[in-house]
C-alpha positions in Angstrom: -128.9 -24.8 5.2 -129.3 -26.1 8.6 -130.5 -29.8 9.1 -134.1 -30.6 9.9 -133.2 -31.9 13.1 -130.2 -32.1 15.5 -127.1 -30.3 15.8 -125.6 -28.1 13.1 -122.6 -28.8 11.5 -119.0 -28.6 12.0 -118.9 -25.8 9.2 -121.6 -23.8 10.3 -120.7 -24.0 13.8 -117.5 -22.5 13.1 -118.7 -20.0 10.7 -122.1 -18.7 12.7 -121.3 -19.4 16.3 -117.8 -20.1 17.3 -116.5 -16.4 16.3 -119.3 -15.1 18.5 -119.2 -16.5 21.6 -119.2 -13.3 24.1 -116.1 -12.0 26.2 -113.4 -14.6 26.4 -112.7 -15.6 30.2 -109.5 -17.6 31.2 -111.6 -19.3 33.9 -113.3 -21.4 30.5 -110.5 -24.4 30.4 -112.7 -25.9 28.1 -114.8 -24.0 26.0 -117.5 -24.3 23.3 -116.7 -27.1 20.3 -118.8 -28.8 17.8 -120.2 -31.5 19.1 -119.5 -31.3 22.8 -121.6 -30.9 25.6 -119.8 -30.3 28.3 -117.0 -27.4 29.6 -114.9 -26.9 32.1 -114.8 -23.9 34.3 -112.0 -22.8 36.8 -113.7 -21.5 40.5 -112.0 -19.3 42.7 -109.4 -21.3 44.8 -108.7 -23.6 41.8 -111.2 -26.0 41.9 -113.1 -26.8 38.6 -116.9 -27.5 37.5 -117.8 -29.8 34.6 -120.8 -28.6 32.7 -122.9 -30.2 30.7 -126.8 -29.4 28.6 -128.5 -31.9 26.6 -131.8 -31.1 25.1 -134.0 -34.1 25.7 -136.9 -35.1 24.3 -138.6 -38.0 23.9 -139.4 -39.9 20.8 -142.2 -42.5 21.3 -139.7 -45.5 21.6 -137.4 -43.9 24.1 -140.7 -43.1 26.4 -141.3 -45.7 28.7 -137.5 -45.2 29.4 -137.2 -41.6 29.2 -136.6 -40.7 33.0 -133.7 -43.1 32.9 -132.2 -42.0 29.7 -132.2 -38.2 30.6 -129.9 -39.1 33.8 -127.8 -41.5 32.3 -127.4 -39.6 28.9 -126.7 -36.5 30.9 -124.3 -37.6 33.6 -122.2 -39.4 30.6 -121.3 -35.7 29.3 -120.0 -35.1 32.2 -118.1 -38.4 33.5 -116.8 -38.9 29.7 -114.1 -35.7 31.1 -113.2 -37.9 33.8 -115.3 -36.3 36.9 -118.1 -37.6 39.0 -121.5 -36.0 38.3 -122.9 -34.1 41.0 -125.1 -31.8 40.1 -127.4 -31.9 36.8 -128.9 -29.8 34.7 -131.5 -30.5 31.9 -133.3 -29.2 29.1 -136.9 -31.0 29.1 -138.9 -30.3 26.2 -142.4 -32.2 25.8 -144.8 -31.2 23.0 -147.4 -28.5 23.7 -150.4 -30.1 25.2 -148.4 -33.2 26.6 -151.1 -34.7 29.4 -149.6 -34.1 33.2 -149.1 -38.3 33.6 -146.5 -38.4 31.1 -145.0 -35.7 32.7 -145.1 -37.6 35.8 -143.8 -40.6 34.7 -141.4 -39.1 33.2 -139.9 -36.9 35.9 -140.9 -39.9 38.4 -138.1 -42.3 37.0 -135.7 -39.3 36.1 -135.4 -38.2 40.1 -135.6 -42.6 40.7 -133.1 -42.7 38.6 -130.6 -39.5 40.0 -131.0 -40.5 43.0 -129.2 -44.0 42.6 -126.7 -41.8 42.2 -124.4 -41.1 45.3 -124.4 -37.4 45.5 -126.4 -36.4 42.4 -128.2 -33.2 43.0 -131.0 -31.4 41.1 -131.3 -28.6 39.7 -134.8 -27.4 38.4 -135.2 -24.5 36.5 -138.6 -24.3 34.5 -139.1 -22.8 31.3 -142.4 -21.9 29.6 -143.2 -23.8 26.7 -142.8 -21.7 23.5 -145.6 -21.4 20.6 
């Protein structure tokens, strides 16, 4: 049975998902693992890219800070594996019928916050929210 909340376990992970994880690709140094959030890719003239997603949401402690957290929660994935973040990617997921100020707050201290970084770059890709 999967957990109400959060990841799934190590066992299911490796039962459901890890034997079915598409075409294998020697460009993926560092693939898919339990518990990871971040791979490594090899780009043509042998430079690499650290990627990481973190679904975020925000539970009503963590709001006033939420904008902050996202950045810093996300760019640890990737400096963890010892590179700089650059670039970010995130998974944002409000509840249906979240007002647009929170939203603005929100995405107000989360580009604050990126852009303290030196060479942090956004990348925005909206999703529609799904009933």
């Amino acid at each position: 049975m999967l957990p109400e909340i959060g990841k799934v376990d190590r066992a299911t992970f490796d039962r459901v998902i890890f034997p079915r994880l598409g075409k294998a690709d020697s460009s993926v140094l560092i693939g898919p693992m339990h518990g990871v959030d971040a791979a490594v890719v090899e780009l043509p003239g042998g430079e690499v890219m650290v990627i990481a997603e973190d679904p975020t949401f925000g539970m009503p402690v963590l709001m006033p800070h939420f904008g902050w957290a996202i950045v810093h929660i996300c760019a640890s994935d990737v400096a963890v594996l010892g590179v700089k973040p650059r670039y970010m990617t995130i998974c944002l997921m409000l509840p249906p019928g979240t007002e647009d100020a929170v939203l603005e707050k929100i995405w107000g201290k989360y580009t604050r916050n990126a852009k303290n970084w030196a060479s942090l770059s956004l990348v925005v890709i909206p999703e529609s929210t799904l009933e």
